[in-house]
Backbone as JSON, one array per atom type, in Angstrom:
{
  "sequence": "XXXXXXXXXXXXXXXXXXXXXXXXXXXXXXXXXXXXXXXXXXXXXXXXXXXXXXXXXXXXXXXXXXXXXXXXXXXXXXXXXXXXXXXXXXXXXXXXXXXXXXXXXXXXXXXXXXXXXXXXXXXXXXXXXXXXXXXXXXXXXXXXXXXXXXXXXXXXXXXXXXXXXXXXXXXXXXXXXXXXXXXXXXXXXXXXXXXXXXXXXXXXXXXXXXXXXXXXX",
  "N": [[23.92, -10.19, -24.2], [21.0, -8.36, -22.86], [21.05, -6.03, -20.36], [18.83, -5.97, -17.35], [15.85, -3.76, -17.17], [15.24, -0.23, -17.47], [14.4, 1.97, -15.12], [13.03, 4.41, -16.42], [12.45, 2.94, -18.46], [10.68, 0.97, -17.53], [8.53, 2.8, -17.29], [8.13, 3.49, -19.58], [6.97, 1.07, -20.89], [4.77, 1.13, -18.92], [3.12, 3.21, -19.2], [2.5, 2.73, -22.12], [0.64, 0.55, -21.5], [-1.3, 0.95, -19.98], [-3.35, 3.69, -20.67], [-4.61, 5.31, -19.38], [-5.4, 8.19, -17.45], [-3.08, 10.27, -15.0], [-3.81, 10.17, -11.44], [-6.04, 11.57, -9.29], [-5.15, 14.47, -6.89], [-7.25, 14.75, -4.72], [-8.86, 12.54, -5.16], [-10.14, 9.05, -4.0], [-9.45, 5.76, -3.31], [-11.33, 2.98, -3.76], [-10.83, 0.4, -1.4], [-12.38, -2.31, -0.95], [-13.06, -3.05, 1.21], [-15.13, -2.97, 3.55], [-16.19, -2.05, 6.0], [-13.78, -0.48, 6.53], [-13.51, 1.71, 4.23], [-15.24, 2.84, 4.65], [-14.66, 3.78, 7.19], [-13.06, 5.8, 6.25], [-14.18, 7.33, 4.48], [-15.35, 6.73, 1.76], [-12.84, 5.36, 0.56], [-9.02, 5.16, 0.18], [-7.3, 8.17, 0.77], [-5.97, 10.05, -1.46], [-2.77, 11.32, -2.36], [-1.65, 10.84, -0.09], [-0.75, 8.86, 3.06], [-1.53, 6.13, 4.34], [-1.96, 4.02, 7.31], [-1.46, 0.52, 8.25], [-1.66, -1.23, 10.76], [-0.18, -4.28, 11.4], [0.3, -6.45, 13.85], [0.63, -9.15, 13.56], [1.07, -12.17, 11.66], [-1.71, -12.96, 11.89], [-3.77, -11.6, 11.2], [-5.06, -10.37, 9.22], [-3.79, -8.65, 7.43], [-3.14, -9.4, 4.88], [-5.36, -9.9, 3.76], [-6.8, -7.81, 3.73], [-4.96, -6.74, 1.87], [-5.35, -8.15, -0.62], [-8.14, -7.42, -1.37], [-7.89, -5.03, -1.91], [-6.21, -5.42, -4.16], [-7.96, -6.53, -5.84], [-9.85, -4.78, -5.75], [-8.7, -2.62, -7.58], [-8.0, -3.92, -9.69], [-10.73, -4.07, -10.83], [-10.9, -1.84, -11.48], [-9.72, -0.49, -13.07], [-7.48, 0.53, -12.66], [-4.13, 1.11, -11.8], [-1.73, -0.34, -9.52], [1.32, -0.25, -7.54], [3.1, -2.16, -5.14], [5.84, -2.25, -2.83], [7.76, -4.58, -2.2], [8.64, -5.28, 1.14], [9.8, -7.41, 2.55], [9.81, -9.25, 0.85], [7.06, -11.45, 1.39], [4.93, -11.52, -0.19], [2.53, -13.25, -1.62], [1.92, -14.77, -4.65], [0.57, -16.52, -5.66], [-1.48, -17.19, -4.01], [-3.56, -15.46, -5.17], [-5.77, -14.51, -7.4], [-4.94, -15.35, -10.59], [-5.92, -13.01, -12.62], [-6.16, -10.53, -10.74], [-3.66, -9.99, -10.45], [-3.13, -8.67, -12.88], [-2.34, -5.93, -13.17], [-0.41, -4.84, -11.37], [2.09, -3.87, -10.39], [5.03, -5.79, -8.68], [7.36, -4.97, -6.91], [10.56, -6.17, -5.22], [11.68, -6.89, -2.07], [13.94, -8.15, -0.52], [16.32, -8.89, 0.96], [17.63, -6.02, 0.78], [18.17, -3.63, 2.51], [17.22, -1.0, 4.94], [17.75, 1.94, 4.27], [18.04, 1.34, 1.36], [15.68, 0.36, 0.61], [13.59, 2.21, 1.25], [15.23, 4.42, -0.87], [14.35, 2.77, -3.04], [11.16, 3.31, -2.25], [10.89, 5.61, -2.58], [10.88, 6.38, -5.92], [9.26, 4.78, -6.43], [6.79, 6.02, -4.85], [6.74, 8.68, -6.38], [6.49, 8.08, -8.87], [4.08, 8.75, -11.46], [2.19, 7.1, -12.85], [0.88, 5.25, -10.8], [-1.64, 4.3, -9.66], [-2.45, 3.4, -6.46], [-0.01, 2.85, -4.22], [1.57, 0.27, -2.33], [3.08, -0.03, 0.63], [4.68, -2.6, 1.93], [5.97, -3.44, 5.0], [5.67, -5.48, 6.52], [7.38, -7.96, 9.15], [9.94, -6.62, 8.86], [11.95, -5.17, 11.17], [11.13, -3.78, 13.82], [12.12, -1.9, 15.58], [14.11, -1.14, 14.14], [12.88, 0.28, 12.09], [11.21, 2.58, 13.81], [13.81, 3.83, 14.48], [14.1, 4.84, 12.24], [14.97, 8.27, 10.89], [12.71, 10.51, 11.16], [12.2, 12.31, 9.09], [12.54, 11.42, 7.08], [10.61, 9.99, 6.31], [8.59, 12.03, 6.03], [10.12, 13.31, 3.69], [8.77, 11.11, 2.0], [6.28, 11.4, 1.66], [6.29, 14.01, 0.7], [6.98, 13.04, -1.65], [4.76, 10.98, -2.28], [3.06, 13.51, -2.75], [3.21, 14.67, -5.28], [2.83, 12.6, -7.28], [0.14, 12.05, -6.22], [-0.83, 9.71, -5.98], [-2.43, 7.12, -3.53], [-1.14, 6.23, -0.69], [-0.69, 3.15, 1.07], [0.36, 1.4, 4.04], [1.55, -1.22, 5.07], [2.15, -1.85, 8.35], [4.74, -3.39, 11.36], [4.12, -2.41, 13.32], [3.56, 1.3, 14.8], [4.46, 3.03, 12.98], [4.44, 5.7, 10.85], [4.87, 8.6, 10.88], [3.71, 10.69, 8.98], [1.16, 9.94, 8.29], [-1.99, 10.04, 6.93], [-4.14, 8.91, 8.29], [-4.64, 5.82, 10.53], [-4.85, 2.81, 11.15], [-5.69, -0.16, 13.19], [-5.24, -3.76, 13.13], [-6.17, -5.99, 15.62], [-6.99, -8.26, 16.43], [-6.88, -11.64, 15.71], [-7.64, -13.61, 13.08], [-10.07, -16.13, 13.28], [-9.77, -19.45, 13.94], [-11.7, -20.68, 12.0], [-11.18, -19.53, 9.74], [-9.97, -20.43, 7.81], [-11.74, -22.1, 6.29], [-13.85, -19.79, 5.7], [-15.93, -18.01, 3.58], [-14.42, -15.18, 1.88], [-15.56, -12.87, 0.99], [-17.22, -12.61, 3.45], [-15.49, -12.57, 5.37], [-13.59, -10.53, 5.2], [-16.33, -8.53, 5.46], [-16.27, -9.13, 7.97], [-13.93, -8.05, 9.26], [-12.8, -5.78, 11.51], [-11.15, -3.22, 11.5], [-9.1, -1.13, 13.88], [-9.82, 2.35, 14.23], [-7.35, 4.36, 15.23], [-6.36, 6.86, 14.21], [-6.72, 10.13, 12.77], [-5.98, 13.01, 10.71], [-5.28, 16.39, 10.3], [-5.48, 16.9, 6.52], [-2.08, 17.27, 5.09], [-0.13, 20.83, 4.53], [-0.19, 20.74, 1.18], [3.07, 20.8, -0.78], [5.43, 23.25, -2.36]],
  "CA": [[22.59, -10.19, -23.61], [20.98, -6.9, -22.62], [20.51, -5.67, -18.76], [17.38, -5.61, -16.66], [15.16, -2.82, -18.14], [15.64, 1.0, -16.32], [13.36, 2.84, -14.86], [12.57, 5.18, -17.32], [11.78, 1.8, -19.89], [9.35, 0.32, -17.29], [7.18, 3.73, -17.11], [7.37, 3.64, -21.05], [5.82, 0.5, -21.01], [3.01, 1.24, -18.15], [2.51, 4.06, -19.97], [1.85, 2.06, -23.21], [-0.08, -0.7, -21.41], [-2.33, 1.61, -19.02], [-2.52, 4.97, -20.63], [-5.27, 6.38, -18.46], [-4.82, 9.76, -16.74], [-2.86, 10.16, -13.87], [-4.5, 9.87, -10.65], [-5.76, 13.36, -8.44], [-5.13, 14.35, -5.24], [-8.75, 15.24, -4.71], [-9.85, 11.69, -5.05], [-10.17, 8.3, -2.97], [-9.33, 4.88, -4.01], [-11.58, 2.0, -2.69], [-10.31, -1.24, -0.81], [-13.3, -3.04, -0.95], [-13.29, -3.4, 2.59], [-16.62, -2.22, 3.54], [-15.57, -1.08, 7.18], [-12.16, 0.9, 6.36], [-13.61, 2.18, 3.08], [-16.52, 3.81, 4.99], [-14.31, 5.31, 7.89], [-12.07, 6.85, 5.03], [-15.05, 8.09, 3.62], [-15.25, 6.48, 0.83], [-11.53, 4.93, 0.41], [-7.67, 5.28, 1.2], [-6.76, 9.13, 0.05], [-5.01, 10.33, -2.82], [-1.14, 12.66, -1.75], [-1.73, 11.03, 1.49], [-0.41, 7.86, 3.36], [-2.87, 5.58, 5.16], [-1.86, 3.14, 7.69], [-2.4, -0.36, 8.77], [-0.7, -1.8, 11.96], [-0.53, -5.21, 11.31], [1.51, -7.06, 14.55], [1.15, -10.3, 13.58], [0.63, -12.58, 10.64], [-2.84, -13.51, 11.27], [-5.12, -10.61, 11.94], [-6.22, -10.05, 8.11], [-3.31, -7.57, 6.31], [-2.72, -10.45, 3.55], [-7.04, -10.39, 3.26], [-6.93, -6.74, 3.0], [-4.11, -6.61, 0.32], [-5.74, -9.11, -1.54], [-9.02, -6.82, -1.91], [-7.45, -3.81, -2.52], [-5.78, -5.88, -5.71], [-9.31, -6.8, -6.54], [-10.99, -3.38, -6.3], [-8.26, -1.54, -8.54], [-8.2, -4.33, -10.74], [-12.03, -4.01, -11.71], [-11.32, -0.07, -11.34], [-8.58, -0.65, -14.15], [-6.34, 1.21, -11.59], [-2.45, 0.72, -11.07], [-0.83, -0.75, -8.36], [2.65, -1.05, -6.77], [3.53, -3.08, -4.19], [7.45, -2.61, -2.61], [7.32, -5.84, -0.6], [10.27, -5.22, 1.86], [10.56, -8.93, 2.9], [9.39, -11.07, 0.21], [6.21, -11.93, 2.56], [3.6, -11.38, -0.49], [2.72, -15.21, -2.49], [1.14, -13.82, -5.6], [-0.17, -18.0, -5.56], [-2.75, -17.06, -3.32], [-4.5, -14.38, -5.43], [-6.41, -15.02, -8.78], [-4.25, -14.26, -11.89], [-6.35, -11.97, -12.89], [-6.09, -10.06, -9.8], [-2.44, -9.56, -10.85], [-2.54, -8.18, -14.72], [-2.42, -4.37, -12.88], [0.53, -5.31, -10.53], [4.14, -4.12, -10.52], [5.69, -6.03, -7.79], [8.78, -4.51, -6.57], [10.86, -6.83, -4.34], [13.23, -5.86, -1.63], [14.38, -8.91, 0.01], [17.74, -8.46, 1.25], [17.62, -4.59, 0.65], [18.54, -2.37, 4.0], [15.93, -0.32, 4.78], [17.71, 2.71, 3.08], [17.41, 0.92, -0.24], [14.08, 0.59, 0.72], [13.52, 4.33, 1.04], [15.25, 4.48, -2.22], [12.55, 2.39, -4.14], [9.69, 3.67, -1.99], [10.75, 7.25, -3.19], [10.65, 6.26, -7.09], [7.9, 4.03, -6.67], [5.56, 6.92, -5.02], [6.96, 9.69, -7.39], [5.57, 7.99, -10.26], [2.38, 9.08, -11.7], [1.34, 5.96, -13.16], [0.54, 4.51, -10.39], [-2.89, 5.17, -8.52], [-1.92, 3.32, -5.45], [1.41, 2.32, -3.75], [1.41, -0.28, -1.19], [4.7, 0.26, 1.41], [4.76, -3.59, 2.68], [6.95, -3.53, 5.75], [5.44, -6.65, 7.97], [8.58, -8.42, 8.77], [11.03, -5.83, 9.35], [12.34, -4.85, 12.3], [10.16, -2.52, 14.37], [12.63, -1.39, 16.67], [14.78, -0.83, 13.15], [11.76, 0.95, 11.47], [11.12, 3.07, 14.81], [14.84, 4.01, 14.68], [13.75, 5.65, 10.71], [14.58, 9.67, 10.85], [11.23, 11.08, 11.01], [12.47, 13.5, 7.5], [12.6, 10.08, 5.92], [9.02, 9.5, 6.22], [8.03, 13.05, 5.3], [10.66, 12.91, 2.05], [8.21, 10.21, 1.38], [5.13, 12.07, 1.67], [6.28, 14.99, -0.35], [6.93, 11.93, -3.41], [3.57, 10.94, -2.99], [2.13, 14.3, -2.88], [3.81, 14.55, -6.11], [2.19, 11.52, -8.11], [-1.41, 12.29, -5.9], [-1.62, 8.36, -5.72], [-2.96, 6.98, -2.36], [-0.35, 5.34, -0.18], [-1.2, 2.24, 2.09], [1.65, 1.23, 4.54], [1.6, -1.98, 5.85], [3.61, -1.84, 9.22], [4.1, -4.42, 12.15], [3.66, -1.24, 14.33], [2.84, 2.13, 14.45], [5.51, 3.67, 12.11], [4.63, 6.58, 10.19], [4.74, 9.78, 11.3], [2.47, 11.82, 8.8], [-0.03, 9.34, 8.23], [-3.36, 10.74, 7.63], [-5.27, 7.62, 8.68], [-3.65, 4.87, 11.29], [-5.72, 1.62, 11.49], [-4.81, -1.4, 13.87], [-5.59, -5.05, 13.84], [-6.05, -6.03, 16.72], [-7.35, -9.46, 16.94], [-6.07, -12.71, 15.36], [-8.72, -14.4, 12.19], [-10.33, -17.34, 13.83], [-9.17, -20.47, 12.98], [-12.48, -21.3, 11.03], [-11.25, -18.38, 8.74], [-9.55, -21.13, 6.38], [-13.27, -22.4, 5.36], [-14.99, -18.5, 5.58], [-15.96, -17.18, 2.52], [-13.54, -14.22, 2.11], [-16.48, -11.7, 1.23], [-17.56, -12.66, 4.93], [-13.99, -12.29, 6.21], [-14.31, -8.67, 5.12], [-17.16, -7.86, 5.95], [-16.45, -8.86, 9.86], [-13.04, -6.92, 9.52], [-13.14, -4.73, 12.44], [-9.75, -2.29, 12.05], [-9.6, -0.12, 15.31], [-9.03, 3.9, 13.33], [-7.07, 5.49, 16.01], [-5.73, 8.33, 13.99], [-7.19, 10.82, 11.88], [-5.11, 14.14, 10.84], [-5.73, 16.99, 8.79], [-3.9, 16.95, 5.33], [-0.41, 18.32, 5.43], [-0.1, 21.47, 3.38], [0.82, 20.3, 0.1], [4.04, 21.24, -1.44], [4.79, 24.17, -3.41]],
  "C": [[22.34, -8.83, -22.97], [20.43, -6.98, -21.4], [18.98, -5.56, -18.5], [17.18, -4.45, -17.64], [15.45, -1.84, -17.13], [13.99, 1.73, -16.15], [12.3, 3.45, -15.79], [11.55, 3.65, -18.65], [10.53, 1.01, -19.22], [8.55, 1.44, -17.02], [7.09, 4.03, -18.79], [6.5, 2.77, -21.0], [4.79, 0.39, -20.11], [2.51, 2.28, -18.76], [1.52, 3.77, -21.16], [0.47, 0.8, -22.44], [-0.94, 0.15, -20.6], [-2.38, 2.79, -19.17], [-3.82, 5.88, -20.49], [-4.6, 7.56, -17.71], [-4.11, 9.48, -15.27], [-3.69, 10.03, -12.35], [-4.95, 11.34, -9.6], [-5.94, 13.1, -7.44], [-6.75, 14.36, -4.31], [-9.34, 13.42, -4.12], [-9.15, 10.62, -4.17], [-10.21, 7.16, -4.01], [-10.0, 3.55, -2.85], [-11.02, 0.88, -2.54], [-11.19, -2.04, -1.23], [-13.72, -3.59, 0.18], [-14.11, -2.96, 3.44], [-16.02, -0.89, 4.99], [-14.54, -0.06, 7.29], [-12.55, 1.69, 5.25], [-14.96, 3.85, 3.91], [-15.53, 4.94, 6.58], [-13.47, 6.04, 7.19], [-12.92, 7.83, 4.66], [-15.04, 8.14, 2.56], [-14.01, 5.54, 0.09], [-10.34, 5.75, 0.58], [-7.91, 6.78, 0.17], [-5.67, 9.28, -0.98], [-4.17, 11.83, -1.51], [-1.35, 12.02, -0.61], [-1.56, 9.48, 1.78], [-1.75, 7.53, 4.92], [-1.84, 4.12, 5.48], [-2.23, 2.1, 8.41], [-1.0, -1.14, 9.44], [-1.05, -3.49, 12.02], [0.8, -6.44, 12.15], [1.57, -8.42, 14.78], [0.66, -11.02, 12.44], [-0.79, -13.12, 9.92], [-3.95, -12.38, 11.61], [-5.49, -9.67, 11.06], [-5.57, -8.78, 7.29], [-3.55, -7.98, 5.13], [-4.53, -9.84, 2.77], [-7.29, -9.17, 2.51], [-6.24, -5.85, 1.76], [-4.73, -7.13, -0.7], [-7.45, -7.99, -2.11], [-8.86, -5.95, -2.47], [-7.04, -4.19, -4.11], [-7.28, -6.14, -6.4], [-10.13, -6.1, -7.2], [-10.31, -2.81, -7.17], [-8.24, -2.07, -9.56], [-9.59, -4.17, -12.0], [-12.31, -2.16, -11.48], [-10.43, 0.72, -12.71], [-7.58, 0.78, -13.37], [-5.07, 0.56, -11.25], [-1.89, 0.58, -10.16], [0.53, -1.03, -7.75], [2.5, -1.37, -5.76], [5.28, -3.48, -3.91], [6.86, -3.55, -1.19], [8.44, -6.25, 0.29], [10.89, -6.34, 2.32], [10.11, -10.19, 2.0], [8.26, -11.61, 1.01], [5.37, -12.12, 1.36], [3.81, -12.84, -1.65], [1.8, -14.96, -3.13], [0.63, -15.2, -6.0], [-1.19, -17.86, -5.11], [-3.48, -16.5, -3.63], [-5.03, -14.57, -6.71], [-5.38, -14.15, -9.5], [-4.12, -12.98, -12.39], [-6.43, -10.18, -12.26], [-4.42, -9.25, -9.98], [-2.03, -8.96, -11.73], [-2.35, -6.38, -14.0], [-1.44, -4.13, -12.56], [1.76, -5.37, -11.24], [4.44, -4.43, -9.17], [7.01, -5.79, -7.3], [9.27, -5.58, -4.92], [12.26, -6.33, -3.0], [14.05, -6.7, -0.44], [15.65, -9.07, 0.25], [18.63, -7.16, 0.89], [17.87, -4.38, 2.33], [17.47, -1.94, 3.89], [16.38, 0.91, 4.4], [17.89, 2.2, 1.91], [16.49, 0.53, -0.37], [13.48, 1.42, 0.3], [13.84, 4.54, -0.34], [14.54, 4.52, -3.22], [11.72, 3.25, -3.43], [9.89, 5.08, -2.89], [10.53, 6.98, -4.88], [9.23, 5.5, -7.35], [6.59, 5.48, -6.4], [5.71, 8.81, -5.85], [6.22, 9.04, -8.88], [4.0, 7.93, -10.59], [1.98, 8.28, -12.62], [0.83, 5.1, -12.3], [-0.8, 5.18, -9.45], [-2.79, 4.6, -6.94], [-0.36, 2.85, -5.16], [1.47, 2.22, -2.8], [2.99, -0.32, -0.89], [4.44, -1.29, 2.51], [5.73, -3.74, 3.94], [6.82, -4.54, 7.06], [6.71, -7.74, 7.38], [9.5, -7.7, 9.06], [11.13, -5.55, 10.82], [11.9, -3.73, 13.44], [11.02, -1.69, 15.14], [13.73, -0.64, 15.48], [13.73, 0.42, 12.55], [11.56, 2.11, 12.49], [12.39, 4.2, 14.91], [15.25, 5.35, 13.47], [14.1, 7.2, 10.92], [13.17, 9.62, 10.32], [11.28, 12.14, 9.4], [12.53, 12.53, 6.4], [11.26, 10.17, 5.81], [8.19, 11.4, 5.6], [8.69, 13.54, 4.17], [9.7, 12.33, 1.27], [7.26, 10.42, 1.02], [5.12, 13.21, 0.69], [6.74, 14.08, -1.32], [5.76, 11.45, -3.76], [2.53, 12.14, -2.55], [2.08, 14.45, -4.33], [2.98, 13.99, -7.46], [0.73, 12.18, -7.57], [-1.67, 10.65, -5.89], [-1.56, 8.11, -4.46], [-2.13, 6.22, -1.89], [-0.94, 4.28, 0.89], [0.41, 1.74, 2.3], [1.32, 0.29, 5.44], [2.52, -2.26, 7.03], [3.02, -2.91, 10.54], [3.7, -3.47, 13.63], [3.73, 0.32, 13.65], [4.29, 3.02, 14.19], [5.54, 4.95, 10.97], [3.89, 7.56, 10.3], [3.44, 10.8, 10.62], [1.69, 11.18, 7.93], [-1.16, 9.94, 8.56], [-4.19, 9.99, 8.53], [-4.32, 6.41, 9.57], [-4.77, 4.0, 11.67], [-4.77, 0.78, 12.06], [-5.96, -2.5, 13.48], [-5.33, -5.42, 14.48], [-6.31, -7.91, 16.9], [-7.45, -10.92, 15.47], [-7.23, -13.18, 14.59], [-8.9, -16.12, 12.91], [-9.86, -18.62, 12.99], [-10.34, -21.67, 11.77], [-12.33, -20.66, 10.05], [-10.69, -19.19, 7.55], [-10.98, -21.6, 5.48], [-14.13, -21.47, 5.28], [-14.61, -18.0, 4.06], [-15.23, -15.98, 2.72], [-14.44, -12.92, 1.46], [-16.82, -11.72, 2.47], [-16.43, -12.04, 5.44], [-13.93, -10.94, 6.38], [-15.01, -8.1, 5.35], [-16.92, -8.17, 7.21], [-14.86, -8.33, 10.13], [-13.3, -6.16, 10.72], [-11.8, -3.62, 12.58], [-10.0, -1.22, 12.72], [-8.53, 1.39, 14.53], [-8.42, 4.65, 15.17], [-6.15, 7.25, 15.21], [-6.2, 8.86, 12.61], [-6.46, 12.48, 12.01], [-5.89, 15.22, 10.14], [-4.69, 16.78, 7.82], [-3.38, 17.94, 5.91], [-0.81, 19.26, 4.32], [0.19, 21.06, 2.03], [1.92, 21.66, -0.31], [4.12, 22.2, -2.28], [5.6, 23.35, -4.95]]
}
């Protein structure tokens, strides 16, 4: 019987199955999230990591993952997703919502074999975004991260030019252009709200805006 597939054999076949152009640094990839899309100016950046402080399970990361899969899907745009604790329930999201979607899992990974994947995941230029799931981990672990880790990571996706989103349960990464918080908990009528509503009363509080880092030579 022949081994998992390698690296190299799953960017032949995204290659074959999605063989649009790479993605440029230049451009912006929308969420669909009216409010975060518009203080981006337009959506998350390309070479550049955008974060969302998400310190507890109900205060609308899941809502805003779930759009982002929506908008790249009808953008025929590529997605990873390293989901550091197994947290994401690909049940909850229309099928269809999924045909774009490489899910990388990292459920009983360390968080340097985390780092590992994240670095191959945002080096590859098939992908136009790459979501860094890390609600669930250990904040005080995450916190603990060399700061050269997180800008390793940044020069991999300057690299590709696809737009990073970094789901964290706090405020974890250093050269983040963009740092959004949720702040306040989805009411508990949010199980019967239309989830175009849900989004639209989003409110993520932007406390951090940078300039880009030089890019790399």
């Amino acid at each position: 019987m022949s081994g998992p597939p390698s690296l190299a054999d799953l960017r032949q076949l995204l290659a074959a199955r999605f063989p649009s152009s790479s993605p440029r640094a230049d451009a912006v990839v929308r969420s669909g999230v009216p409010t975060l899309d518009e203080a981006l100016g337009g959506g998350l950046p390309g070479a550049a990591f955008t974060e969302l402080v998400c310190p507890a399970a109900s205060v609308g990361g899941s809502l805003i993952l779930g759009s982002l899969l929506a908008a790249t899907r009808r953008a025929r745009q590529r997605l990873a997703l390293l989901d550091a604790k197994d947290g994401f329930a690909p049940d909850e999201f229309p099928p269809a919502d999924l045909e774009h979607l490489v899910w990388a899992r990292g459920g009983g990974l360390d968080l340097k074999a985390v780092w590992a994947a994240a670095d191959l995941l945002l080096r590859d230029p098939h992908f136009t975004v790459v979501v860094l799931d890390l609600r669930g981990c250990s904040e005080r672990e995450l916190q603990r991260t060399p700061g050269n880790t997180w800008y390793r990571l940044h020069h991999a996706l300057e690299s590709s030019a696809a737009a990073g989103l970094v789901l964290s349960p706090g405020a974890t990464v250093p050269p983040a252009r963009h740092r959004f918080h949720l702040d306040a908990p989805l009411a508990a009528a949010a199980w019967t709200t239309d989830r175009d509503d849900l989004l639209a009363g989003l409110r993520p509080r932007h406390d951090r805006q940078r300039v880009s880092l030089a890019r790399s030579a």
